[in-house]
N, C-alpha and C positions, 0 to 999 in steps of 0.2 A: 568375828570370823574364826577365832583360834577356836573357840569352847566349840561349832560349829564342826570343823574339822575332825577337833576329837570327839565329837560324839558320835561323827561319821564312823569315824576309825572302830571305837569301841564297839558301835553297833554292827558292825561288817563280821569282828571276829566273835561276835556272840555272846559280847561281855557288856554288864552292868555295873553301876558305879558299884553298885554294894558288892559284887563279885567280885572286884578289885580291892574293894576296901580288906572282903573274906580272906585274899590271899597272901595281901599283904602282914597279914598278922599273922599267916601260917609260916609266912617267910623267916619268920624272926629263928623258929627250927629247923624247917624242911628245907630253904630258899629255892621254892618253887613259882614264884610270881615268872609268868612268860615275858620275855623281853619288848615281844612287841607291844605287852598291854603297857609296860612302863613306856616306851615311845610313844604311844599315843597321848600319855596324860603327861608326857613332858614336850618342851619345846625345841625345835631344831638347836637352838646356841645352847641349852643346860640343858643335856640328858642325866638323868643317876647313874645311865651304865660309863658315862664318861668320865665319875671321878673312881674308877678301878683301873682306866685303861691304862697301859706304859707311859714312860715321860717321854720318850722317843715318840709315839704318836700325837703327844700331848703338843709338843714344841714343834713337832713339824706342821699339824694342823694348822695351829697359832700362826706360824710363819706364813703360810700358805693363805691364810685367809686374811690378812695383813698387807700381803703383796701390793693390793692394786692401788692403795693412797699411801706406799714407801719410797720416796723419790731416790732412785741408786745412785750409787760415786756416778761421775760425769763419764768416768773411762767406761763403764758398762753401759750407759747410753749409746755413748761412739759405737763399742763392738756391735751391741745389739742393731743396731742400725744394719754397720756393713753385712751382720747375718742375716734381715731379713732380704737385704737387698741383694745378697748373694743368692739367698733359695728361692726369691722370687728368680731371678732370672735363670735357675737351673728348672722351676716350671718352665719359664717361656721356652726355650733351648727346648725343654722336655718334650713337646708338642709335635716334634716334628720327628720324634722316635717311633719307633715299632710301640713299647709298655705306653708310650704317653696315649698315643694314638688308640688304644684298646681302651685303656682309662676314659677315653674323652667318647668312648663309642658308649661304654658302660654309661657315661652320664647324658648322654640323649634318650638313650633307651629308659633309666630307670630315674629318672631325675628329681623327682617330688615338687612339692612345694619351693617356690623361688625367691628363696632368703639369699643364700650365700653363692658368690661368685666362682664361678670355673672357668680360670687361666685360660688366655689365650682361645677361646671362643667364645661363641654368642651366646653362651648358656648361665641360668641362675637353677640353682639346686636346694634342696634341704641340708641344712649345715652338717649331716652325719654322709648323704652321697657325694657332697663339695671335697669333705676334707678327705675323704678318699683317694677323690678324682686327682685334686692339686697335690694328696702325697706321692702318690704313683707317677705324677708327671715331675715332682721335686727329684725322685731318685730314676727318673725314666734312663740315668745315664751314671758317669761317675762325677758328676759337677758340683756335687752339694759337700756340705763342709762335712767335718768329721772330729771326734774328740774321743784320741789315744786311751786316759788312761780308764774310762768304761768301752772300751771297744765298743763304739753306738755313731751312728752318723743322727745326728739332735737333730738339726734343720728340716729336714724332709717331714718329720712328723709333726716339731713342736710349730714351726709358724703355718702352717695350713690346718692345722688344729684349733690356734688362737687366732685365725684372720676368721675361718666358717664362724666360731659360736659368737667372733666377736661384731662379725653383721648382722646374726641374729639379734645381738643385744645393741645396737647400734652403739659403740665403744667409741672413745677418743684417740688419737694416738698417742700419747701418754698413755693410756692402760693400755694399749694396742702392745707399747714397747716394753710395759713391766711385766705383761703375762707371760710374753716370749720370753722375756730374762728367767722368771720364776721355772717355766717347763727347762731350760737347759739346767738351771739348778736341780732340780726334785729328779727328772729321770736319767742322768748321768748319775747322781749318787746310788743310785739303787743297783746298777750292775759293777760299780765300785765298789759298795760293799758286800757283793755275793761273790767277787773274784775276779771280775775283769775276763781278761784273754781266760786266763788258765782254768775260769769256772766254765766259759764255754767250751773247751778244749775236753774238758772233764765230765761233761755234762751231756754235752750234744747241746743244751738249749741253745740259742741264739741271742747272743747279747748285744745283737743291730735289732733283735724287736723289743726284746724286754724294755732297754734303757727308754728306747724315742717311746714308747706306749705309758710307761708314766710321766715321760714329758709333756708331751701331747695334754694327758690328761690333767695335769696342773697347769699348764695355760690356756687349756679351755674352761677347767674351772674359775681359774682367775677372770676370765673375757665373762665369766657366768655368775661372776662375784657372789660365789658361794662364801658361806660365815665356816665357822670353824668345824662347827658339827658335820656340816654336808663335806667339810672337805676330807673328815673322817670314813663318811659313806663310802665318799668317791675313791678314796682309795682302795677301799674292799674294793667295790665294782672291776676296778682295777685290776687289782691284783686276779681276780675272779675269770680278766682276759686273758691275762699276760700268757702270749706263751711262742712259739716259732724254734724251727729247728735247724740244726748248721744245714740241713740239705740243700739249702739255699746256692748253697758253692755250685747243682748239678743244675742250675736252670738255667740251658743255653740262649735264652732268650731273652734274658734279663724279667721278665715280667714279673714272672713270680718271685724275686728278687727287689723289683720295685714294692712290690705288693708289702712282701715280711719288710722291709727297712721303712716304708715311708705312710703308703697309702692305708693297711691296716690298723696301722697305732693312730694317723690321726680319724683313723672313724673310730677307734673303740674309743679313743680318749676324749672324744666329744660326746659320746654315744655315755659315757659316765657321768659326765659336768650334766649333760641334760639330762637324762632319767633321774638325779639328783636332783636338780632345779626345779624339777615338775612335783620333786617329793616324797619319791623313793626314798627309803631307810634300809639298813642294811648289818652289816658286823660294825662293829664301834671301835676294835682296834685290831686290824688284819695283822698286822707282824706281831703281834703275838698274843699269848692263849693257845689252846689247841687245836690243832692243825691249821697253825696260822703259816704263812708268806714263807718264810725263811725255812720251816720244817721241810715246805715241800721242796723251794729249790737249795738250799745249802746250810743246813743245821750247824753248819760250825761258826756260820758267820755273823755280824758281831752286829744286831741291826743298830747302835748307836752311831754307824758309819751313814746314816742318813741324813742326820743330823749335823758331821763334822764341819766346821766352821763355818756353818749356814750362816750367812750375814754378814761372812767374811773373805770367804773364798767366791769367788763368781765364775763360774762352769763357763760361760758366754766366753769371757775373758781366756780361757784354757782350750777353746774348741781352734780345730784350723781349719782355714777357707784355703783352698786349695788353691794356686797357680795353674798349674794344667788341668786341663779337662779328662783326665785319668783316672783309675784307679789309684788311692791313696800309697797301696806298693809299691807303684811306679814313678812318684812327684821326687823319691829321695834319686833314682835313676837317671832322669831326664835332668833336674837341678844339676847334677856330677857331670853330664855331658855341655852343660851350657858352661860350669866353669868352667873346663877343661879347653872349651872352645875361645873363648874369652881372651885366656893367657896365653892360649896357643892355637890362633887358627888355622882350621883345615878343610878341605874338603872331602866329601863323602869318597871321594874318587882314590884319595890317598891312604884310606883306613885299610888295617889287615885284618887287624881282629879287634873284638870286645867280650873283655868279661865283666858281667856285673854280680855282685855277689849281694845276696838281699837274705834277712832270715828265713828259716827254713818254713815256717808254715807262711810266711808272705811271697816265699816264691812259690808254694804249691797253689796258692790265687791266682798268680800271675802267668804262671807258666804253659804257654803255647798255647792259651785260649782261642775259644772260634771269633769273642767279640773286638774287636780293634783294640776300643779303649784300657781293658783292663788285658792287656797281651804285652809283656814287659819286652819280650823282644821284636813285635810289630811295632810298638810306638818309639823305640829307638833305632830303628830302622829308617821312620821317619824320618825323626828328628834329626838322624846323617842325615839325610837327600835335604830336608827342607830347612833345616837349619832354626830351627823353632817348631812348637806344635799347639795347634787350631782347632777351635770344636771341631770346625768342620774335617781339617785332615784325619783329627781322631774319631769320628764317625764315618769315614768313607771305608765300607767293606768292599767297594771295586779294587782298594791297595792290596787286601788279603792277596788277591793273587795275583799283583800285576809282576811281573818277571823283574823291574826293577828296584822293585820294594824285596823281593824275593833275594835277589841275589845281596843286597846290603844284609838283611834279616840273616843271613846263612853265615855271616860274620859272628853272630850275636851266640856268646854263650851263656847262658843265666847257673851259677852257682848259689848252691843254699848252703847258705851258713850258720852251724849251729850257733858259733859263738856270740852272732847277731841276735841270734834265737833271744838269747840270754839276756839280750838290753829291751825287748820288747817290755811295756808296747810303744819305746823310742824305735820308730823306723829310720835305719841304718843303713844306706848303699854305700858299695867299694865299685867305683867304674874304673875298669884299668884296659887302655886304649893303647895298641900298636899300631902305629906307621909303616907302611911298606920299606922306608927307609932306615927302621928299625927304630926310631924314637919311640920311648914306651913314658905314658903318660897316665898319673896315678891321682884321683880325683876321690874322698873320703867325704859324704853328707850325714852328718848327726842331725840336724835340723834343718828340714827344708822351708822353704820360701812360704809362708802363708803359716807358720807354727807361731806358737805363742811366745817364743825364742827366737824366732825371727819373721815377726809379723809382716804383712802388706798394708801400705799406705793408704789411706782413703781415694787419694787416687787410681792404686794396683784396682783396687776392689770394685771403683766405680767402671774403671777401662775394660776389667773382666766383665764387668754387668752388661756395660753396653754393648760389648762383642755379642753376647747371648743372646740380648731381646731386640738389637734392633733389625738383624734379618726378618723379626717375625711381627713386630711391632712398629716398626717405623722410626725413624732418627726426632719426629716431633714428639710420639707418645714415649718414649724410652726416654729423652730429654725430661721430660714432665716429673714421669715415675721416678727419675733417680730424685731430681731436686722434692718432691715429695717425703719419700722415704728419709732421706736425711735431715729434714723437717719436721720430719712426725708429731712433734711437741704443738705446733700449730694448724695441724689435724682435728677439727672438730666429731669427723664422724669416721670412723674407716672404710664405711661405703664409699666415701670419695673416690678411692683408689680403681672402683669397679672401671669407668671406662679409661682409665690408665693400661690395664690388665687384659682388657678385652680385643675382639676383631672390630666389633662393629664400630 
């Protein structure tokens, strides 16, 4: 079948053995031999172009293709768990949004073939319109997790990237669980080592598509149990996509916002694992040589920072599952109000004033937006009147303008503070709260509720889950899915989960 193939290949590009042989001995002067005739007469795991490439591509390949028979510390199993189970249930939630609801019109219309599962309806899709569908509904809001130091929200992209290619290939949940750990590994490191905040800041690109698009993409090649070579491919392809820009901040509708953070990285990053699969070949080592990855977006940057303590650090472990259903600006805000309230309570009725001071580019996120969720001084506005906050209160735009949300919110002043600036990308609130009776009360959040500083319990995680999917799913099928999920090792296939997931 091998000698079969390459002779296919050879005869396509109009080459003979002896014409190969020809050039090979010209090469020994000229090094003219084309690269594709050498792919052809080698095999996907030993190419020749592979022992030139970097030891950065070399080890991370290695690693990559390794992933899915690497059983991880027990603690990355747990996490990986609570994040799959947290981004499923920010699809289900997601469904009943504006972006979800586009996503899920998009996947009736253009659906394809019906492999892979689409959340929260009666649809089966081809695993590249799936993992669109389910990332646009993972970020249809602010519900999905997130990891500070590549400024990338992981979840949205890497687990509807490795749940599509991993029904294609009918997977186990054990590989179900190591591929999602491998995408939070491979595509956080990459906008960690181009700069994080400050290369998007510098840049314009957007480092919420960059990171999730090579996460995506290595956990669907993991669910596609590519070998070492294809995971070389796959990374070109990659890198080949990557791209999204901060104007993301100007889409008042969230969609296109859903689209760049979630729905896009896991179509291309599936859309890589498979065109690889089927046998595509490509550049043999994108970060470097000429005009490789890092020339285009940040020549100074150091790509052995791909590689940092790969095997030892676990990205899963370093991401936060958020507490509210907010924007990540706003968890350190609302956290300073619940202690505040704790130690000293009050009613909405007796506040004078609030200042919340948040750094300077995470208060220009947050500040006086049209969407509820991610509106630092609408959701603490709330949060006086109702004294806690709920998907559902954080998605009610009838509050926008009810007069008594209005009149608390007119309390609310939002200060940006550079200094805060400075500790990014630790998000930092100062709430400081006056009483009519002049009691002034001073509440400071370094680490909010769901950070890797101070996690949430399998319980926070499960109570949030089921808050999310059982309005839309039912108290039987949400019961089901969690004890699944946290299961997964006794998952024979991952199709299991489809009618956990579904309406019908």
């Amino acid at each position: 079948m091998k000698s079969d193939f390459n002779k296919q290949n050879l005869d396509l590009a109009g080459i003979t053995r002896r014409n190969l042989f020809e050039w090979a001995g010209l090469a020994l002067t000229a090094a003219t031999v084309p690269v594709s005739a050498l792919a052809a007469f080698s095999s996907p795991q030993e190419s020749p172009r592979s022992k030139s490439s970097g030891s950065v591509m070399n080890t991370l390949s290695a690693y990559m293709s390794e992933a899915a028979n690497r059983p991880p510390h027990d603690d990355v199993v747990e996490k990986t768990k609570h994040h799959i189970l947290d981004t499923l249930g920010a699809m289900v939630s997601g469904s009943k949004l504006l972006p979800g609801q586009r996503a899920l019109q998009f996947a009736q219309s253009y659906g394809g073939k019906e492999i892979s599962t689409v959340v929260a309806s009666n649809l089966a899709c081809g695993p590249i319109e799936a993992a669109l569908t389910n990332g646009m509904l993972a970020h249809a809001d602010e519900t999905d997790d997130s990891h500070s130091p590549s400024q990338s929200h992981p979840g949205c992209a890497v687990v509807p990237a490795a749940f599509a290619a991993g029904e294609q290939f009918q997977i186990s949940g054990t590989h179900f669980l190591r591929a999602v750990a491998l995408g939070y590994d491979v595509g956080t490191r990459v906008t960690m080592t181009l700069g994080g905040q400050k290369f998007e800041v510098e840049s314009h690109w957007s480092t919420h598509s960059i990171s999730p698009l090579f996460g995506a993409a290595a956990a669907a090649a993991c669910a596609s149990s590519l070998n070492a070579q294809e995971m070389r491919w796959l990374l070109g392809y990659t890198a080949q996509q990557s791209s999204g820009l901060g104007a993301w901040n100007r889409d008042p509708d969230h969609i296109q916002k859903a689209f760049l953070f979630g729905g896009m990285n896991a179509r291309s990053g599936v859309t890589s694992a498979l065109i690889v699969k089927s046998g595509w070949t490509g550049v043999d080592d994108i970060f470097s040589g000429k005009d490789n990855f890092f020339q285009a977006y940040n020549p100074k940057a150091d790509p052995s920072g791909l590689i940092e303590k790969l095997g030892e650090r676990f990205e899963v472990t370093r991401t936060n599952i958020k507490k509210w259903p907010v924007g990540s600006p706003i968890q350190a805000a609302l956290d300073a109000l619940e202690l505040i309230r704790k130690q000293n309570p009050f009613d909405a009725s007796q506040v004078q004033q609030v200042k919340i001071s948040l750094a300077t580019d995470e208060a220009a996120i947050v500040n006086n937006r049209e969407i509820p969720d991610i509106c630092v001084q609408h959701m603490l506005a709330v949060a006086l009147m109702d004294k806690t906050v709920t998907f559902a209160s954080a998605h009610d735009e009838a509050r926008l303008k009810d007069p008594a949300t209005l009149r608390e919110r007119a309390k609310i002043t939002l200060i940006p503070d550079a200094e805060l600036e400075r500790l990014m990308p630790l998000r930092v609130a100062i709430l400081e709260l006056t009483l009519k009776d002049g009691t002034q009360l001073r509440q400071r959040v370094d680490n909010v509720r769901g950070t890797p500083e101070n996690p949430m319990t399998r319980e926070e995680v499960v109570a949030k889950s089921r808050d999310l999917v059982t309005p839309v799913l039912g108290e039987r099928k949400s019961s089901e899915l969690i004890g699944k999920i946290m299961g997964l090792e006794n998952v024979r296939d991952i199709r299991e989960l489809r009618p956990l997931l579904q309406l019908k």
